[in-house]
C-alpha positions as CSV (number, residue, x, y, z in Angstrom):
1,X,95.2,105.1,81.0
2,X,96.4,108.8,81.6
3,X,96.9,109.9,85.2
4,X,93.4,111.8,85.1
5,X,92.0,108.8,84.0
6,X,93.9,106.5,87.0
7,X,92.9,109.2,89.7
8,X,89.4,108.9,88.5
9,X,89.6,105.2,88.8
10,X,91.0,105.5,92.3
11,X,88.4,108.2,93.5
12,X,85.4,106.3,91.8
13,X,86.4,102.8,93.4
14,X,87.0,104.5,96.9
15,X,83.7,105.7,96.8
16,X,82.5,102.5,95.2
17,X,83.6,100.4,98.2
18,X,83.2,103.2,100.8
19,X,86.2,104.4,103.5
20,X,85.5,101.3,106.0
21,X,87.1,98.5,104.1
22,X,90.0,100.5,102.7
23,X,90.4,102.0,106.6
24,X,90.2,98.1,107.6
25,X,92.8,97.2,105.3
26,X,95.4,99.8,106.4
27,X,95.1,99.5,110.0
28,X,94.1,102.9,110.5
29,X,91.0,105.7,110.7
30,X,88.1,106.0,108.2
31,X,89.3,109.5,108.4
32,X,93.0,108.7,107.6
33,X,91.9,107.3,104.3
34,X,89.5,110.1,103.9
35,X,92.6,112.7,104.1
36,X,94.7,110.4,102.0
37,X,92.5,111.3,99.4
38,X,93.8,115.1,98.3
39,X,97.2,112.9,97.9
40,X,96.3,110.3,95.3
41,X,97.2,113.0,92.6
42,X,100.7,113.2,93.8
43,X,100.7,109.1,94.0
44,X,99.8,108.7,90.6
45,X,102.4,111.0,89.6
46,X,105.2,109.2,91.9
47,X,103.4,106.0,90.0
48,X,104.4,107.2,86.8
49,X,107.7,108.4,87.1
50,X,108.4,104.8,88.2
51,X,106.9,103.3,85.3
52,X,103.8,101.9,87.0
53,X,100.0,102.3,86.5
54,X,96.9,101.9,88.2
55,X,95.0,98.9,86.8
56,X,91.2,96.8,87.5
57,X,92.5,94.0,89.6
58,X,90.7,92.0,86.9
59,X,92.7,93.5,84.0
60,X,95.8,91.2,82.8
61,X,99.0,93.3,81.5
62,X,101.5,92.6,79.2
63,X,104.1,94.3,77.9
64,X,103.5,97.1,75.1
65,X,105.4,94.6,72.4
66,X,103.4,91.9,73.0
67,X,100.1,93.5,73.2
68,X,100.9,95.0,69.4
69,X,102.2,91.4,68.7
70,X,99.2,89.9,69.9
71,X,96.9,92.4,67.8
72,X,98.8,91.9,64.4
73,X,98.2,88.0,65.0
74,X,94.6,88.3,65.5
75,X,94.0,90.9,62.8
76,X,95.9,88.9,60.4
77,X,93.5,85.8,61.7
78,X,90.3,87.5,61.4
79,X,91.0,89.1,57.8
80,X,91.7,85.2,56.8
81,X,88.8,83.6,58.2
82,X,86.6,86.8,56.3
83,X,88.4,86.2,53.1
84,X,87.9,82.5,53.8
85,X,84.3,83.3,54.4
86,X,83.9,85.3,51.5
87,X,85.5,82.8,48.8
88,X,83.4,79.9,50.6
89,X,80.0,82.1,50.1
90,X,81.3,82.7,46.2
91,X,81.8,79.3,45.5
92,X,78.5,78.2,47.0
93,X,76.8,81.1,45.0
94,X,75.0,82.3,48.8
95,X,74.7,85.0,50.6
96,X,76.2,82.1,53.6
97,X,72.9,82.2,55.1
């Protein structure tokens, strides 16, 4: 996700969920987390240089490496089992329906 894309998350889910929780969860103002809001540019940017990222709670992460790992096994998978599919249709002279 680029860093336009992470402050759009942020802004989006603020105003998604509203000022009170946020302001509820850091002890202070509704206003406080209003004015924080011309600084999550310059957050995301400290984020980055540190290697980090703004991500959906819901999201799981794993490292680049894996993640390419993980998508050569699966392609590799799914072009067998369509090959497999394909010979298995042949040999029964069917469309497989």
């Amino acid at each position: 996700m680029t860093k336009d894309k992470q402050i759009e998350s942020i802004l989006r889910k603020l105003e998604d969920i509203g000022l009170e929780p946020c302001a509820c969860a850091m002890s202070c103002d509704k206003s406080t987390v209003s004015r924080l809001k011309e600084h999550i540019p310059k957050l995301v940017a400290m984020l980055d240089t540190l290697g980090l990222r703004v991500v959906p709670s819901s999201s799981v992460c794993v490292p680049e490496a894996e993640y390419r790992a993980i998508l050569c096994i699966a392609g590799r998978a799914l072009s067998r089992e369509a090959e497999a599919d394909r010979a298995l249709m042949e040999r029964e002279g069917g469309d497989g329906w």
